[in-house]
N, C-alpha and C positions, 0 to 999 in steps of 0.2 A: 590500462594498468600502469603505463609509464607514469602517465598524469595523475595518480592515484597515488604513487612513488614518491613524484616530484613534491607533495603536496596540495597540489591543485584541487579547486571543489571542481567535479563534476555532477555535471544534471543527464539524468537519462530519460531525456524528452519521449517520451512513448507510453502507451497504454499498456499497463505492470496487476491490470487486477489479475490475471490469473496468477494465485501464490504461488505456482511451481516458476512463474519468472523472477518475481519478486523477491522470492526466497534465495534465488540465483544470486540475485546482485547483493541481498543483502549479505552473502557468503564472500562474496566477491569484496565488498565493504571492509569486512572482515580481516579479511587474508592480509589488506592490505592497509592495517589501522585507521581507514575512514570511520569516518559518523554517518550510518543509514539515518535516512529522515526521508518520510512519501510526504505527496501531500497530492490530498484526491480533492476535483472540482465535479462539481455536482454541476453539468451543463445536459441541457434537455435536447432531444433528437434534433428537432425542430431545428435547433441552432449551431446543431456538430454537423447536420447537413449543411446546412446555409456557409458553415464554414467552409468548409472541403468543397463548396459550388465557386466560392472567391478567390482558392486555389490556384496557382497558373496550372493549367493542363496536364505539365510532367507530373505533379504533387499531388494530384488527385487520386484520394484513394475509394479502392470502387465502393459504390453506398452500399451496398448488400452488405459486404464485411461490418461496415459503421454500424449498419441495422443489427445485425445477428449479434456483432459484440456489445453493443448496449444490452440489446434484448437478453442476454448470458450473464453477463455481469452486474447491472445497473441495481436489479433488485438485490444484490449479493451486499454492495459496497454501501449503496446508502437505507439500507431499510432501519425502519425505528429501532432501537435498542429494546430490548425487554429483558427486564432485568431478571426474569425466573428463566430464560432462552441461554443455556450453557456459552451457546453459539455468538449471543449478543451481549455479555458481561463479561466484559475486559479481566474484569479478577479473575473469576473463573477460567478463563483462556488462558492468562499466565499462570495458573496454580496448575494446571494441568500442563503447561510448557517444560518437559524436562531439561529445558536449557532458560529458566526462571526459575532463583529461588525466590518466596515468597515468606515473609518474615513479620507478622504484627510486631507492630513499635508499642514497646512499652509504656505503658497508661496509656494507651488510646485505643479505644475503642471501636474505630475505622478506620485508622490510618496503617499503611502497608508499605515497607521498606520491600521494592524489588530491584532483585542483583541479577543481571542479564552473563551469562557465558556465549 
């Protein structure tokens, strides 16, 4: 938070798919007038093992966790969009966000002025 204060960008290197974390910091962002910004990488098991095997020993973290939380999250985070899925259309998500107003821009016919609190 000091860092936060100071101005400083901080990164929150760790795995933030569960939204009750994510939601956290992004309140935390908040409080303390930062800019939330994620940004999710789509890396396959195969290769998050492979990392965590090149690890030095202290760093290692155990593969069963790696397994289960891919296995809990991975279909959540990157599954195709489907735009009739409330769940997978972004508009939809902020029009139902009570903390998003969502506003059609005048003459246009798709475009959406949205005001984040």
């Amino acid at each position: 938070m000091i860092s936060l204060d100071a101005g400083w960008d901080v990164v929150a290197d760790a795995q933030h798919a569960n939204p009750e974390y994510a939601n956290e910091l992004a309140r935390l962002a908040t409080r303390h007038g930062a800019i939330w910004r994620t940004e999710d990488f789509d890396v396959p098991l195969d290769e998050l093992l492979r990392r965590n095997e090149a690890r030095p020993r202290a760093d290692h973290v155990p593969e069963e966790y790696i397994r289960s939380s891919w296995k809990r999250f991975h279909h959540v985070m990157f599954r195709p969009l489907n735009p009739e899925d409330p769940n997978g259309n972004l508009l939809k998500r902020m029009i139902a966000d009570l903390y998003v107003r969502v506003t059609p821009v005048r003459g246009e016919s798709d475009v959406f002025a949205c005001n984040f609190t």
